[in-house]
Phi, psi and omega in degrees: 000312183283353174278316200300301198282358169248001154288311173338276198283026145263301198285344164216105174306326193285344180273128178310073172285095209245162178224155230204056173277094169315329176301323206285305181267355169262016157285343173254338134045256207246353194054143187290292187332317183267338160329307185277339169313290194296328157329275160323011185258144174302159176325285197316306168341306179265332174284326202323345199266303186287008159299291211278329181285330181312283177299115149268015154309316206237052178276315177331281205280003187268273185304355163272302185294359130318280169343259193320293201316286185304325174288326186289011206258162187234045142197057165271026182303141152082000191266096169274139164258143168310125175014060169221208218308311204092136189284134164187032148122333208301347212346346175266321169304324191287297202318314163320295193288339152281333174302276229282348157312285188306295204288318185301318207292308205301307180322338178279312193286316182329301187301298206287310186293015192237030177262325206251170196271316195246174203189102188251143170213127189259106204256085191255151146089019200092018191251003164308284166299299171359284205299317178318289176007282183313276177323272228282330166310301189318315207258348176267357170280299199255061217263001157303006191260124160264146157322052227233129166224152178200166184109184187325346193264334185232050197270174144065208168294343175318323144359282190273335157328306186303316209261344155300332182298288202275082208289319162339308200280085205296289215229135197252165147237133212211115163102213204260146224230013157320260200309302172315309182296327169318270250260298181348300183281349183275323199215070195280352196255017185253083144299341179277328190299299203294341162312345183239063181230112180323143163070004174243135203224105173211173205310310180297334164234032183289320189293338165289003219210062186260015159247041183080165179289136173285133207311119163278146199216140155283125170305290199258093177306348188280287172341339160270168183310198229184123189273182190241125174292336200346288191283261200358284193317301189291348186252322179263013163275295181316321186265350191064066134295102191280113170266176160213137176291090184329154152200157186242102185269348173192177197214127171096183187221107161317317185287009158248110171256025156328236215005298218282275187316321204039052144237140161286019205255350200274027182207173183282132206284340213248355216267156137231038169284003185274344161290337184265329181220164186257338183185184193244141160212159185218156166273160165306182178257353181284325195297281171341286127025271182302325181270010136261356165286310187266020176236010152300267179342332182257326198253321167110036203207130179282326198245128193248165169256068170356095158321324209298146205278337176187141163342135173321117161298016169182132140100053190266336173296269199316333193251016138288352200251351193245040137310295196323310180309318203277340157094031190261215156225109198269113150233147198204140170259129149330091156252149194241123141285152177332315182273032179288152173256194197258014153289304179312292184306337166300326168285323183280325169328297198286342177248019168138342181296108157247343175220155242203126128243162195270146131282064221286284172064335172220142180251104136188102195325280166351285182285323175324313175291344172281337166243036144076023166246023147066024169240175166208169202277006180294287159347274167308339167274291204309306194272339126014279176294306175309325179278308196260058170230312176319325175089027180263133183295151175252066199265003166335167169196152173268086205304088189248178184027068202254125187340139150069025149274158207252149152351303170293317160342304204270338282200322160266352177260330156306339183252337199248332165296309200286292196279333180227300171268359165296324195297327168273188189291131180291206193210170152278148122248152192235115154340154158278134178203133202281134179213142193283138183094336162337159171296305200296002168259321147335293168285016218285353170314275198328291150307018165052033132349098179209155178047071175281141182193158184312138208317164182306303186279351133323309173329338203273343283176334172209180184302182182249324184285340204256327188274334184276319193257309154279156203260113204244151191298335182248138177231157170253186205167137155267228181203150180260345177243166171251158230254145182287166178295102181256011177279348177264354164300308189286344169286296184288009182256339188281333180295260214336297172291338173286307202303339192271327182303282213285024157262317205098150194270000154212049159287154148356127200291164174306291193221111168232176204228139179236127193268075224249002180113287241221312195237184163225157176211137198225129176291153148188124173241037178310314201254053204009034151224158212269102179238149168219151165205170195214111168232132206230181190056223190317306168332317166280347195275305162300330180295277197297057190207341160240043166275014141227186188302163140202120206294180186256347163291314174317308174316305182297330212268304178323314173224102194281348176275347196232158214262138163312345179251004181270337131350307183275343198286334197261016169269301174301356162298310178329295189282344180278299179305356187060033177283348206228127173267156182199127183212088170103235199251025169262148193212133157226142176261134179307340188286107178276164147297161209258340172224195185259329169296342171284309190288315188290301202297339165293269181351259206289339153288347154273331164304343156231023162109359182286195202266000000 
């Protein structure tokens, strides 16, 4: 919203704009502690509450499937409601009493949005029935108000499903919604001018257009405005809220070549970001630089959240380092990939990254390859390990019961949680879950797919008829075989998290290495007891010398002195002991540093030819 609204007011000044974060108040509301319960709920979950207020048909099975959900939840400990029931077991009293929350605010927002000629909602994150509400209260007051929704929810046919359903809903915007919203606001009461205009979806052109409009994108991303926070800022000074500033360094993933290739298999298998966007562009670094440089200085605020669907893939050193430069103390959030190296991420440490997510999703090589993300787990251990010896937070996750994986599959990523990746900041896992347009949906032969149909758990929340006739972003789906058993991947991630809880968030690393000079000397308390070992010569040389990836040719070449089968031999000692990971003919030794100044000052002495 605040990038939509400061192109409006560069490309047309004379026009009135206001933004409207809605999100803001029913989160106080509902008060922020239960906010975020629901928040953190899978999709179908979080639209059910505006499901039930759109339908009051399907409030019954809407508040029994409330019920169950909330009740199956483990962390409302300690969780107050804003002036409300007081917990005492009810959910189904609570499920009311949030409906009646939820029905004031629209009625309030309502009044104030029957002011304006155009009226836009942007439904990313669950915000689909929300928006609906709204609209259709808006259009029976106001009905001379045109309509506009656009963002993640109504990408692709999903689109053209909303606008046969909802007739209120003049206009979808599908890709990026700068040029489209423009044109809109120049001539909102012409839908046949506007219909053959990229990115625009409306009645006059739905039947030529039955997979969505074709996307509209700004080429040169350096070329948009700097967004404007204004209200955000001002509503969240009011709630005392410590915001953090988006900012957008690139728009689309270099790691979806669909467009480019026209295969669908050419992206992460599980993704549908190729509906959302047409190509990857980034900005410069001079552009980055100046647009966190004017939005510290106007809002008064060091910590930004990176938008970006994953890091530049080149020149990732340079705009870290000319963060770095500007001397401010910078904190920022991330996403990455695996191959990212543990240099790259030292440079981004260093100008401010504290918290991250990875693209992890899997520890088995294997399976990583059944879900198209060109990584390895070899990888995925390296950058882990990197973040939590640097002390950068992890919110990465782990991708279970994903089509056509097998009994070995989940049986190596158990062993490899248990054995490998306990030494680090544990991870979540998250169920798979089928989204229109994804490869595995596109392909669904191919993943042995079938009876694909709108998620399950919509049902409680709308007719069978209205659930039948639209297509919504999360599907349910079968299998033509059944699907492995992911519970012992989920047992071993509750050890995992248990062994980091009961340390404390500033205990001792699980298993780390100390550097005597002479010797090495290595901690691990992985396996609910306290090893110590002590290694000197070669042993040491090597361990710390794959203390990032390193081949067993690298190994030889490092060290010419020492006989190529006494190399292998102590790197599988290593490994029978599981101090050391190994996958072909790459080995990392697991053992981190004990403070982050230990781990950066090794990181740049391998960067230049050290041990």
């Amino acid at each position: 919203m605040g990038a939509l609204s400061a192109y409006v007011r560069r490309e047309r000044p004379e026009y009135c704009v206001h933004v409207f974060s809605e999100f803001l108040r029913c989160a106080d509301a509902l008060g922020g502690p239960f906010y975020d319960v629901l928040a953190e709920a899978g999709l179908a979950h979080r639209e059910l509450l505006y499901q039930a207020v759109y339908y009051p048909e399907k409030r019954g099975s809407a508040r029994e499937a409330f019920v169950t959900w909330m009740q199956s939840e483990r962390r409302m400990d300690g969780v107050e409601f804003r002036d409300g029931p007081g917990w005492d077991g009810n959910w189904a009293d609570c499920f009311d009493w949030v409906l009646a929350r939820l029905s004031n605010r629209t009625q309030e927002l309502v009044r104030k949005l029957s002011e304006y000629d155009v009226v836009g909602f942007t439904t990313s994150f669950a915000q689909l029935f929300s928006s609906l509400v709204v609209a259709r209260a808006l259009k029976d007051i106001a009905p001379q108000t045109c309509v506009v929704l656009g963002g993640a929810s109504v990408v692709a046919r999903i689109g053209c499903s909303l606008l046969r359903e909802y007739e209120y809903v003049d206009y979808l915007v599908q890709g990026e919604g700068e040029k489209p919203l423009v044109a809109i606001l120049d001539d909102p009461q012409h839908c046949a001018r506007l219909a053959d205009l990229p990115g625009i979806l409306c009645r006059a052109s739905l039947d030529q257009h039955t997979n969505g409009a074709t996307a509209s994108q700004i080429e040169n991303v350096d070329d948009l405005p700097i967004p404007e926070f204004e209200e955000y800022a001002a509503l969240a000074e009011e709630m005392g809220i410590a915001w953090v500033a988006p900012i957008e360094g690139s728009r689309g993933c270099w790691w979806d070549r669909t467009r480019r290739t026209g295969r669908a298999t050419d992206i992460c298998h599980f993704c549908s970001l190729s509906n959302k966007w047409s190509g990857y562009r980034k900005k410069s670094n001079t552009r980055v630089i100046e647009e966190m440089l004017a939005l510290s200085d106007h809002y008064h605020t060091l910590r930004f959240i990176f938008t970006d669907n994953v890091v530049r893939n080149h020149g990732v050193a340079d705009l870290a380092q000319a963060i770095r430069a500007e001397r401010r103390d910078f904190l920022f959030y991330l996403d990455v990939r695996a191959s990212l190296s543990p240099h790259e991420l030292l440079l981004l440490w260093e100008a401010g990254l504290n918290e991250v997510t990875i693209g992890i999703e899997g520890l088995s090589t294997s399976y990583l390859r059944r879900l198209g993300k060109g990584t390895t787990t070899i990888q995925n251990l390296q950058a882990m390990k990197t973040c939590h010896e640097l002390g950068i937070a992890n919110f990465s996750l782990i991708i279970t019961d994903f089509p056509g994986s097998t009994v070995a599959e989940v049986e190596e990523m158990r062993r490899n949680i248990l054995d490998y990746a306990i030494g680090f900041a544990p991870l979540r896992s998250v169920p798979f879950v089928l989204q229109v347009g994804s490869t595995v949906e596109v392909c669904s032969r191919d993943f042995g797919v079938k009876n694909i149909r709108n998620f399950q758990a919509y049902r409680a929340g709308m007719p069978d008829e209205v659930y039948n006739r639209l297509v919504l972003s999360d599907l349910s789906y079968d299998t033509d075989v059944p699907g492995a058993d992911w519970q012992p991947v989920r047992e071993a991630m509750g050890k995992w998290h248990d062994l980091h809880t009961s340390r404390g968030p500033e205990g001792e690393p699980i298993i780390s290495y100390q550097d005597g000079g002479s010797f090495l000397l290595i901690c691990d308390e992985r396996h609910g007891d306290h090893r110590e070992g002590i290694f000197d010569g070669l042993d040491r040389k090597v361990y710390l010398y794959c203390l990032q990836i390193r081949s067993l040719q690298e190994m030889t070449d490092r060290f010419p002195e020492a006989a190529r089968t006494d190399i292998e031999r102590i790197c599988e000692h290593f490994v029978m002991i599981k101090l050391m990971f190994q996958e072909d003919h790459k080995f990392l030794s697991l053992a981190t540093a004990l403070r982050p100044k230990q781990a950066a000052d090794r990181i740049r002495a391998a960067l230049s030819g050290g041990i």
